[in-house]
C-alpha positions in Angstrom: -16.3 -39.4 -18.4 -15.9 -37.8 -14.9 -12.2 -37.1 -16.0 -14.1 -34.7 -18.8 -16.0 -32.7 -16.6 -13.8 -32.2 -14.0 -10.9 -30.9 -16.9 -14.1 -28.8 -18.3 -14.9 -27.5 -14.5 -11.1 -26.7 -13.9 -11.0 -24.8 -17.8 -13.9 -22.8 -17.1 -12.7 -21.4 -13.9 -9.6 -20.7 -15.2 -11.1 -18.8 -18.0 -13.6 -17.0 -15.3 -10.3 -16.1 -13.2 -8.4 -14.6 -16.6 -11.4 -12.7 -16.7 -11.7 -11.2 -13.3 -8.1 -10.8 -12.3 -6.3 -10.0 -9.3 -9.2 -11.8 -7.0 -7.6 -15.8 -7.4 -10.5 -17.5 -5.9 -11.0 -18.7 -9.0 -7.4 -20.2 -10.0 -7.5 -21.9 -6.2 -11.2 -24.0 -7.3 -9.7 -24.6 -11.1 -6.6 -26.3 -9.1 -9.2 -28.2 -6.9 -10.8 -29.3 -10.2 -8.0 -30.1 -11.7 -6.5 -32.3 -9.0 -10.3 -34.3 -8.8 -9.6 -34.6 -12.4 -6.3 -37.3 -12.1 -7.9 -38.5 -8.7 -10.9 -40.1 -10.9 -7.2 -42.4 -12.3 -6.9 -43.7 -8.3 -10.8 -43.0 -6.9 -14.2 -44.0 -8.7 -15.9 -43.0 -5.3 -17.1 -39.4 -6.1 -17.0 -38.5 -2.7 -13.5 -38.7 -2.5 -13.1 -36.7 -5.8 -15.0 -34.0 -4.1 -13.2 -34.4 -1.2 -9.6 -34.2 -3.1 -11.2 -30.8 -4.6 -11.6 -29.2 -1.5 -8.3 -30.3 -0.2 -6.4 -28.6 -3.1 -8.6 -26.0 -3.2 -8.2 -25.0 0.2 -4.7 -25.5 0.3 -4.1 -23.7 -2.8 -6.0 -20.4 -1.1 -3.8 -20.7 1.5 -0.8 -21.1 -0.3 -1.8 -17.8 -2.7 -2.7 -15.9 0.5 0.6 -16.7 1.7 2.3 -15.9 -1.1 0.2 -12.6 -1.3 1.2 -11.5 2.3 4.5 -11.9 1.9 4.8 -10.1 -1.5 2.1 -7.5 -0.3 4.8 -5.7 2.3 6.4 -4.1 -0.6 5.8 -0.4 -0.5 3.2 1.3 -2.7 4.5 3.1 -5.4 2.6 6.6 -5.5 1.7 7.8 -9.4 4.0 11.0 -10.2 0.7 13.4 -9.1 0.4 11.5 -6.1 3.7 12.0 -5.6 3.6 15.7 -5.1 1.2 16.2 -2.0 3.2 17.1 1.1 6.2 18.2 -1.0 7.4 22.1 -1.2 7.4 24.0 -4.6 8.9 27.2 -5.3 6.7 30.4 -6.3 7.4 31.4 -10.2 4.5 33.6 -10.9 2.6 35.1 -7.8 -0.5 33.6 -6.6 -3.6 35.4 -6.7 -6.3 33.8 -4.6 -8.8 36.5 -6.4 -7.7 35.4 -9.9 -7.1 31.8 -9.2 -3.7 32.6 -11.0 -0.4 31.6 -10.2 2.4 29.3 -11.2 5.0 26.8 -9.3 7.9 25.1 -9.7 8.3 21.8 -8.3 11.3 18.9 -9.8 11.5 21.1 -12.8 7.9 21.2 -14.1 5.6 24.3 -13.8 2.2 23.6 -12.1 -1.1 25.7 -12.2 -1.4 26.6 -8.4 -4.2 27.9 -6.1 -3.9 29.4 -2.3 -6.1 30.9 0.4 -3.8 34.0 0.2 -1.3 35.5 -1.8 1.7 34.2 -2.0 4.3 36.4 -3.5 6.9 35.1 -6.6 10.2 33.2 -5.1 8.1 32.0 -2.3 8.0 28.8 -1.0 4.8 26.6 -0.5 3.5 23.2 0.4 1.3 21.1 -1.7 -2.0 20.6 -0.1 -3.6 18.8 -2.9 -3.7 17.7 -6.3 -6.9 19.1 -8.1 -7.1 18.2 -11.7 -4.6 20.0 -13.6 -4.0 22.3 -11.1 -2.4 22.3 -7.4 -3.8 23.7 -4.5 -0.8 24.8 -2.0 -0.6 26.7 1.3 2.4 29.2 1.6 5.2 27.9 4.5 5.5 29.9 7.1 
């Protein structure tokens, strides 16, 4: 009977980690549950079931924090918008700060742009910042 509850335990957590993913608290106690789940075949002493669930459930943190460490050096990958702050765009339509006109160029795609100042066509300019559908950019001086 013990066998049942600690599979039922080790489901449920399982289920609560598919649920809230990316966290894997909860994968580390279904593992501890689990494992006090075939210890009940070698232990009837509940207190070393429970202690066989916080060994493995300990060591299987440690193990995914490990793993998480060493797999979380990797660079972050920016999203294509986030991509374009701090990068220079060329001026196709001039930039009227009055109007909150103006068009740029940047890799091949035209972009709504704002500036303090004017900034004349075939300019060049930095992007400052991404704001909605538009970019706000400071002329290079």
């Amino acid at each position: 009977m013990k066998f049942i509850i600690w599979m039922i335990l080790g489901i449920l957590f399982f289920i609560i980690e598919i649920l809230t993913p990316g966290i894997f608290f909860f994968t580390s106690l279904s593992i501890g549950f689990f494992m006090a789940g075939f210890s009940t075949f070698l232990f009837t002493n509940i207190y070393l079931q429970w202690t066989v669930f916080l060994i493995f459930s300990i060591l299987s943190i440690l193990i995914i924090k490990f793993i998480m460490r060493k797999n979380g050096g990797k660079p972050v990958r920016l999203a294509n918008v986030d991509g374009l702050k701090g990068r220079t765009a060329v001026v196709i339509m001039s930039i009227q700060p009055s109007l909150n006109q103006g068009l740029v160029k940047v890799d091949g795609e035209e972009w709504r742009a704002v500036a303090e100042e004017e900034v004349k066509k075939g300019e060049q300019v930095r992007i400052q910042e991404i704001e909605g559908n538009h970019l706000i950019v400071k002329k290079i001086s």
